[in-house]
KOLLUM-497073 format. One line per 10 residues: number of its first residue (from 0); their letters; for each residue z, y, x of C-alpha. Coordinates in steps of 0.2 Angstrom, whole numbers. Layout:
BEGIN
NUM = A = Z,Y,X | ...
This chain:
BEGIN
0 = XXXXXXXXXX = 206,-81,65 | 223,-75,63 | 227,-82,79 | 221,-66,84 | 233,-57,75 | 240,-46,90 | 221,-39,89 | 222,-37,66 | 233,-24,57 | 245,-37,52
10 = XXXXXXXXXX = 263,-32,51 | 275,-42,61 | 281,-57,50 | 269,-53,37 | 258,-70,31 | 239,-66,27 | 227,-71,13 | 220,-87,22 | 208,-101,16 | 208,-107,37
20 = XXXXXXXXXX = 195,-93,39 | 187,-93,59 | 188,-107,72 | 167,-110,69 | 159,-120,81 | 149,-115,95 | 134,-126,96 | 122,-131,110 | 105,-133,105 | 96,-143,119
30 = XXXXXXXXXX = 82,-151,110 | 77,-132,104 | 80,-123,119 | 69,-134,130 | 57,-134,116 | 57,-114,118 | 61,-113,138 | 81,-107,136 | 90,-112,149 | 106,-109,138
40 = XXXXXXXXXX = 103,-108,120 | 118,-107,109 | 122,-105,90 | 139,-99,83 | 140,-107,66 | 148,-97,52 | 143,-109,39 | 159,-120,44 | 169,-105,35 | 180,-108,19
50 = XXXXXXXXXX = 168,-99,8 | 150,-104,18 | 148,-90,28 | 156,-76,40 | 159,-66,24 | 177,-74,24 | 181,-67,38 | 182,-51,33 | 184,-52,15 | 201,-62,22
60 = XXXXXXXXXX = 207,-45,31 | 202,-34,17 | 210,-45,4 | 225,-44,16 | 229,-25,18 | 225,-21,1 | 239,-35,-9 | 251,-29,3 | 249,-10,-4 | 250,-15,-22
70 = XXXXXXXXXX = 231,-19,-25 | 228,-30,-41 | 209,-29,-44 | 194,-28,-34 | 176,-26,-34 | 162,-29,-22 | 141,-27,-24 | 135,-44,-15 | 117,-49,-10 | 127,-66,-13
80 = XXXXXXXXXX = 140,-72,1 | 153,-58,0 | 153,-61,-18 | 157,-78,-17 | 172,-76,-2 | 179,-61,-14 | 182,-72,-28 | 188,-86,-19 | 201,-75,-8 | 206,-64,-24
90 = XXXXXXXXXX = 211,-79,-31 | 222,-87,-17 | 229,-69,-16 | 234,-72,-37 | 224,-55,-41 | 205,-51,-50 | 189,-47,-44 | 172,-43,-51 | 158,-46,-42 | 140,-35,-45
100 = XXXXXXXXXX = 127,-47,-40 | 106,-45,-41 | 100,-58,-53 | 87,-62,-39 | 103,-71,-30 | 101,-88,-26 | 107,-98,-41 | 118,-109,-29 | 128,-95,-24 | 131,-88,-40
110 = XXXXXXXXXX = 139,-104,-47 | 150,-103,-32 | 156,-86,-37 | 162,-94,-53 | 168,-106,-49 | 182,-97,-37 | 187,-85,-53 | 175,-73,-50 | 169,-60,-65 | 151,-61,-62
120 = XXXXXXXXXX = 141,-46,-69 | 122,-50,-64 | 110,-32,-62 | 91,-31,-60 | 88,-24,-46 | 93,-25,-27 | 110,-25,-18 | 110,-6,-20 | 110,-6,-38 | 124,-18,-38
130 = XXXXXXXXXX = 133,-3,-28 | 131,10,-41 | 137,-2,-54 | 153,-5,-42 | 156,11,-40 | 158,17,-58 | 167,0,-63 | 179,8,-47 | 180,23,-54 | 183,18,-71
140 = XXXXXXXXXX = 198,5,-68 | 206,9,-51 | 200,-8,-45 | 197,-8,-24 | 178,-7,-18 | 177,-17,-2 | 161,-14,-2 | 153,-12,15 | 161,1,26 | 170,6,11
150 = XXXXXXXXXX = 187,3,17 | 193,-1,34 | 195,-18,34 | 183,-28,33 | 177,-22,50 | 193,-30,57 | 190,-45,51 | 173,-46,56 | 177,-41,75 | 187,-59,77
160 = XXXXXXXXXX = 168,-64,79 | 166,-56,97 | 184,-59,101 | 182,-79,94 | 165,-81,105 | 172,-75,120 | 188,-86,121 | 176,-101,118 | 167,-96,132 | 182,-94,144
170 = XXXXXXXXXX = 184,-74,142 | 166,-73,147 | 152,-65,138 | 133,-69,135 | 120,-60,141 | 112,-58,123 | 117,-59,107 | 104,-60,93 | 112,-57,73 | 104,-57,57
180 = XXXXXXXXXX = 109,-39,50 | 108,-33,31 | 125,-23,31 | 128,-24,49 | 149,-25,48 | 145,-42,58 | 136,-33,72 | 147,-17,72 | 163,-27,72 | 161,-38,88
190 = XXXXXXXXXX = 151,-22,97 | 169,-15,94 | 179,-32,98 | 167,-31,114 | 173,-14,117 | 195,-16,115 | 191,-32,128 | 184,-21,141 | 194,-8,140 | 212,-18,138
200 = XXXXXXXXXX = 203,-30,155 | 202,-46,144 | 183,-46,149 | 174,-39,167 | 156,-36,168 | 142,-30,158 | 143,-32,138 | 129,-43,132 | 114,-36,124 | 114,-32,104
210 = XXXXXXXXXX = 99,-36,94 | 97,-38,75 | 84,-47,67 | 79,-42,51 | 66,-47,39 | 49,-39,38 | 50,-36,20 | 68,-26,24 | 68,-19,40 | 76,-3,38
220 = XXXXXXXXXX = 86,-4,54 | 74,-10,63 | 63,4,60 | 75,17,63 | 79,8,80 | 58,9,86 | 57,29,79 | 71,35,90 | 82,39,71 | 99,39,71
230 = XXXXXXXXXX = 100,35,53 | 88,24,44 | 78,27,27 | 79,17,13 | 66,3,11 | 57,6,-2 | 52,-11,-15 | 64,-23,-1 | 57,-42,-3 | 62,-56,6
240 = XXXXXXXXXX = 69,-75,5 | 85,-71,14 | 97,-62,2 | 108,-55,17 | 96,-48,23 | 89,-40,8 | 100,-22,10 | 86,-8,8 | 98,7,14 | 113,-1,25
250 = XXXXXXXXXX = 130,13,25 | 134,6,41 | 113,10,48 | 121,24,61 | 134,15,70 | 122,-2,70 | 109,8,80 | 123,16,91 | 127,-1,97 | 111,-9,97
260 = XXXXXXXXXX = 109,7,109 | 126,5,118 | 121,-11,123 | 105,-8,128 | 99,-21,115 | 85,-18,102 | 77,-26,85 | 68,-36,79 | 56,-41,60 | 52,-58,57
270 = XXXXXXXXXX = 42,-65,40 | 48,-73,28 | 37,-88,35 | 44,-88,51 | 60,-88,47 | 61,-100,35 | 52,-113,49 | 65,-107,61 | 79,-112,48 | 69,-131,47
280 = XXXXXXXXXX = 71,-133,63 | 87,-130,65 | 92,-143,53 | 79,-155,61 | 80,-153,75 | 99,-151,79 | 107,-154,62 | 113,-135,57 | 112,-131,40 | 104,-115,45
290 = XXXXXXXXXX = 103,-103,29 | 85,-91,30 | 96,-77,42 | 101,-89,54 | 84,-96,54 | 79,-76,55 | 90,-77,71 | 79,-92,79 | 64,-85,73 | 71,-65,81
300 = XXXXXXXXXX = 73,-73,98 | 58,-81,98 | 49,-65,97 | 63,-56,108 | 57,-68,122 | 36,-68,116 | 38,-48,119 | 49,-50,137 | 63,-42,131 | 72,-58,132
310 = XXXXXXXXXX = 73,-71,146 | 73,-89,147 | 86,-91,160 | 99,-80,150 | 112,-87,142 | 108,-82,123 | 120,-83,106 | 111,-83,90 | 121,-81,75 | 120,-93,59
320 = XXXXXXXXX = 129,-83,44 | 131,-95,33 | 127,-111,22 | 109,-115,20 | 114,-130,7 | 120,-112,-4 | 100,-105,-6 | 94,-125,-12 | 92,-123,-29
């Protein structure tokens, strides 16, 4: 992703924290679109990342800025993912990192986060109890939180997304983009890589459609979006398979609605069910190890299109986050 780096806060001559972070795939899926009457049907697969998922990119960035200004510890709440790329970049960096993790998480993932180094302190309770824990451990020792939104960074790296996608599609855009959405720094960086292309004439035309699926079990966002809010609630008792997606009161929930707004996009619940057989098929049908968000993609655009709000003719991008071979116990 660093190829970028005219677009990233990184000095001139400086050399980034990388594991090879960015340069995913962005995958054709024929077979399923025709099944489901897309003309263009595409998946951007993040599970190709160092650490199994898009988290990498932006833990890569954050890890970056905050070595360079004498950073030597850090800590991060995870609903699994994040936890795993912070141990593993903290460790190329040479520095610590505790990870707060629910005890729910995917025993997969937690082995991972060990294995890259990774203090590993497990909490009963959700991602946001992870949070409080993270917070006072920060408090405590000075170590960094880049938790969510909670230093500037992560964004960044996360906005190599948008501007990855739309060289791979030859400085054009899609006409919908369709992301699974617990935290949302995915969805918010690219609305703003979307944004810098316009405005610096790298891109012409309209800026595709936003929509973020979420689970129906945790759809904070989601119901925000249908009552007209311009902040969501916190979802009370949040339940559901995909551990991304299971973020009951997301810091980033006001500028995720602005640009699901913005762009004239919308969102979207799907059941647990439903996305776990959109996952399957993914790996069936086209070979993608499809973790339960990128199946909650598939199975958001299914409905998307059901409802009309989606067409078949469009050219569509669904996102796949990350590893599903990191949920198989």
């Amino acid at each position: 992703m660093w190829r970028y780096g005219a677009w990233l806060p990184l000095a001139d001559g400086e050399r980034p924290v990388t594991l090879g972070e960015g340069g995913t795939p962005l995958l054709s899926t024929q077979r399923i679109g025709a099944r489901h009457g897309f003309a263009q049907l595409l998946v951007k697969d993040e599970s190709t990342n160092p650490t199994g998922s898009f988290k990498a990119r932006g833990l890569a960035a954050a890890i970056t800025r905050a070595v360079r200004a004498g950073a030597t510890q850090f800590v991060v709440p995870t609903a699994g993912n994040a936890g795993i790329a912070l141990a593993a970049y903290a460790t190329r960096a040479g520095v610590r990192a505790r990870v707060y993790a629910p005890a729910t998480t995917p025993s997969p993932i937690l082995k991972q986060i060990r294995a890259f180094g990774g203090d590993l302190q497990l909490v009963d309770g959700h991602i946001g109890d992870c949070g409080i824990a993270a917070r006072l451990f920060s408090s405590g020792t000075g170590a960094v939180d880049v938790s969510t939104l909670r230093e500037p960074y992560r964004i960044e790296g996360k906005k190599t997304l948008g501007l990855e996608l739309a060289e791979q599609l030859g400085w054009t855009l899609p006409d919908v983009i369709v992301y699974p959405t617990g935290g949302g720094t995915g969805l918010i960086g690219m609305w703003k890589a979307f944004r810098e292309l316009q405005d610096s004439g790298w891109v012409r035309g309209a800026l595709p459609r936003m929509y973020t699926v979420q689970a129906t079990g945790c759809a904070p966002v989601v119901q925000a979006f249908d009552s007209g809010a311009e902040r969501a609630s916190p979802w009370p008792d949040p339940q559901t398979v995909a551990a991304g997606l299971r973020v009951p009161a997301p810091l980033g929930d006001r500028l995720m609605l602005r640009a699901l707004r913005e762009s004239h996009g919308g969102a979207v619940a799907v059941s647990d069910e439903a996305l776990q057989t959109a996952a399957a098929e993914l790996q069936t049908t086209e070979g993608i190890d499809a973790s339960p968000e990128g199946g909650a993609a598939l199975a958001g655009v299914l409905a998307l299109k059901e409802r009309g709000l989606v067409r078949g003719e469009e050219r569509v991008v669904l996102f796949n986050t990350g590893a599903g071979w990191l949920y198989k116990a």
